[in-house]
N, CA and C of each residue as an Amber inpcrd file, in Angstrom:
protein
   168
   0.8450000  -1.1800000   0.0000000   0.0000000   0.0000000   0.0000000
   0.8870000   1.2390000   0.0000000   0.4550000   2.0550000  -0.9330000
   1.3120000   3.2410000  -1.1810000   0.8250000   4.6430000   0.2150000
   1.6150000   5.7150000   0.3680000   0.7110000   6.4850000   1.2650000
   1.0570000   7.9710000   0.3180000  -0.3790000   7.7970000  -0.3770000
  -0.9130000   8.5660000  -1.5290000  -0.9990000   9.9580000  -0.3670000
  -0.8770000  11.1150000  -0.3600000  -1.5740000  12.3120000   0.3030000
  -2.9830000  12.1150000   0.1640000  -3.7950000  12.6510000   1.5600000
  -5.1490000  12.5790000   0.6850000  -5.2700000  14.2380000   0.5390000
  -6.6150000  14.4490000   0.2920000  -6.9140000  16.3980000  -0.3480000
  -6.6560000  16.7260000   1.0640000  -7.0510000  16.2420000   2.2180000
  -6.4610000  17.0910000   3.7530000  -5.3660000  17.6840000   3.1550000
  -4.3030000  16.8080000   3.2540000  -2.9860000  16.3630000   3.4350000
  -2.4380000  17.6050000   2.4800000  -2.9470000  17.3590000   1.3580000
  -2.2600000  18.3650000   0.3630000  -2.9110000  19.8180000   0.4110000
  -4.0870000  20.0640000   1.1450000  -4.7340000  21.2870000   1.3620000
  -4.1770000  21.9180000   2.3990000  -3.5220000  21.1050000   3.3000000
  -3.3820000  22.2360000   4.5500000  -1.4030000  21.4880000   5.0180000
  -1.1270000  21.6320000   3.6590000   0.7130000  21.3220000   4.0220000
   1.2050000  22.5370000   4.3620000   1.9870000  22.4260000   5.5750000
   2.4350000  23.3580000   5.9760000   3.6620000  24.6520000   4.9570000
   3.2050000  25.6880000   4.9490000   3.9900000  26.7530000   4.3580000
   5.0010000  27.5540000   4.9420000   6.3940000  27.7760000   4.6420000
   7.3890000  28.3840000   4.8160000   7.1750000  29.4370000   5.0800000
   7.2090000  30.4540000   6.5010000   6.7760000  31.5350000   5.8110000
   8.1200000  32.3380000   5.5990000   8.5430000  33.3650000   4.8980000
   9.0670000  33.8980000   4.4360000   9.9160000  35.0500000   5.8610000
  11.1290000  34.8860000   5.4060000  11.8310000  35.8310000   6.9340000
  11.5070000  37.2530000   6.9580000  11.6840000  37.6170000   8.0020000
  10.7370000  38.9420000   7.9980000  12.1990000  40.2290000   7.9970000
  12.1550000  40.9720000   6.9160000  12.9110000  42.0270000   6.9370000
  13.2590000  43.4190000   7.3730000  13.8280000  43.6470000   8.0780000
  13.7610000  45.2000000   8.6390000  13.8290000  46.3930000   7.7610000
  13.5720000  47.0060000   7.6520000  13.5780000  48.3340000   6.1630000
  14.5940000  49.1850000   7.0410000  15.4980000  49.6480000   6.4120000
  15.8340000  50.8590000   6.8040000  15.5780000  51.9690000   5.9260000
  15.0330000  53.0400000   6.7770000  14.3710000  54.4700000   6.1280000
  14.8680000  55.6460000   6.6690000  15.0930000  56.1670000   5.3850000
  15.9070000  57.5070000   6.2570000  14.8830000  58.4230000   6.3180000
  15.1410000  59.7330000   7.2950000  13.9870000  60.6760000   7.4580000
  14.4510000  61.6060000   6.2110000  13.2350000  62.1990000   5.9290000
  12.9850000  63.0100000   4.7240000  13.5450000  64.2160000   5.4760000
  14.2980000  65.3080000   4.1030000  14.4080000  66.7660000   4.5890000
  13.2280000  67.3360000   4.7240000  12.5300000  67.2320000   3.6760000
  11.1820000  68.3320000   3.1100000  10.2700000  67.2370000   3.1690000
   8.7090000  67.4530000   3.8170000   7.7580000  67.0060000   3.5360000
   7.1520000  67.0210000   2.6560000   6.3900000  65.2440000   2.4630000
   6.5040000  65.0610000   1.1100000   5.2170000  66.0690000   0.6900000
   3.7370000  66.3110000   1.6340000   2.3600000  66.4570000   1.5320000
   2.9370000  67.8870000   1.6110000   2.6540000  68.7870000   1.1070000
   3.0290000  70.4860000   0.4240000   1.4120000  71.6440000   0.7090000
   1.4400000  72.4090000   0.9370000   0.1020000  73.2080000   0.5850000
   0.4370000  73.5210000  -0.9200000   1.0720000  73.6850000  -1.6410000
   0.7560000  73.3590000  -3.1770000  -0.0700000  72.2030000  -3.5450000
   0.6420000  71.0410000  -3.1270000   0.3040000  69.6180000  -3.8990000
  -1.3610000  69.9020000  -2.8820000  -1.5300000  70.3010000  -2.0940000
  -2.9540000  69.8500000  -1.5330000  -4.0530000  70.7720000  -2.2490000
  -3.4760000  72.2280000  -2.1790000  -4.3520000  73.3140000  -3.5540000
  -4.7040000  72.1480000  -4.9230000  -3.1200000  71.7100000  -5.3150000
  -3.3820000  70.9040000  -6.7160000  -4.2230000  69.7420000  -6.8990000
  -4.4050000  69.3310000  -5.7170000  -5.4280000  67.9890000  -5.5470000
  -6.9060000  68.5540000  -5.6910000  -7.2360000  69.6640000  -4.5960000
  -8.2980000  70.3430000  -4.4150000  -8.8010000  70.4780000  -5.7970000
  -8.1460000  71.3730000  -6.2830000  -8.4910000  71.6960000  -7.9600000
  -8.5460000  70.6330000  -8.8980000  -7.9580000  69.7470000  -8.7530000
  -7.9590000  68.6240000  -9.7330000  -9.5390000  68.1370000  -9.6690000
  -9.3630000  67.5060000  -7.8400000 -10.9110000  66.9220000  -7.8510000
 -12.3390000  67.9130000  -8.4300000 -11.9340000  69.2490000  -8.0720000
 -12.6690000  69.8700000  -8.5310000 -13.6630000  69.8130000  -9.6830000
 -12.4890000  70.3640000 -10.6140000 -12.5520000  69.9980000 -11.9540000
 -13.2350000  68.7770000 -12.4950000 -12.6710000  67.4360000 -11.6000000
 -13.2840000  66.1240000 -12.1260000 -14.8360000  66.5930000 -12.2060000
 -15.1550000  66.5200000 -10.9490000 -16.7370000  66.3990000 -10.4460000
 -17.0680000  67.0220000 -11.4420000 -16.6100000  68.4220000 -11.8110000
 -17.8510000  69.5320000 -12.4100000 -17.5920000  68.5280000 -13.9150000
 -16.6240000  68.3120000 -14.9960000 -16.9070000  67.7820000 -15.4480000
 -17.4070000  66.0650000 -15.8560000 -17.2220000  65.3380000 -14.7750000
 -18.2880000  64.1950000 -14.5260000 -19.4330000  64.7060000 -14.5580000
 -19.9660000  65.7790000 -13.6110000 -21.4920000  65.7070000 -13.3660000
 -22.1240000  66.7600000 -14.4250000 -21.3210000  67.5690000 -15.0380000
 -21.5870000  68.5940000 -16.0270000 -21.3380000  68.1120000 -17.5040000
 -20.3770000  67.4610000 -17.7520000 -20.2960000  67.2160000 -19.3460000
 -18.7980000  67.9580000 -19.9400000 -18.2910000  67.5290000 -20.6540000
 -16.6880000  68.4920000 -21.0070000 -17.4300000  70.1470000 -21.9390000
């Protein structure tokens, strides 16, 4: 008699998990989030809506 896996066996084989890595991150000079880039978002979405809900 052979010892075939059954679907248990092969459904729940245990997985390697993968080693866990430390990041190193350096701190930023300048922040990345700007009152420009947040004006430029503002206006962007703006724009979308009126033309989504308005038409080009």
């Amino acid at each position: 008699m052979t010892d075939t896996p059954s679907f248990e066996d092969w459904l729940y084989t245990p997985v390697e998990q993968p080693r866990e890595n430390k990041l190193r991150l350096k701190h930023l000079k300048q922040p990345i989030w700007t009152e420009n880039k947040a004006r430029f978002i503002q206006r962007y979405l703006y724009s979308f809506v009126m033309v989504t809900k308005h038409g080009a």
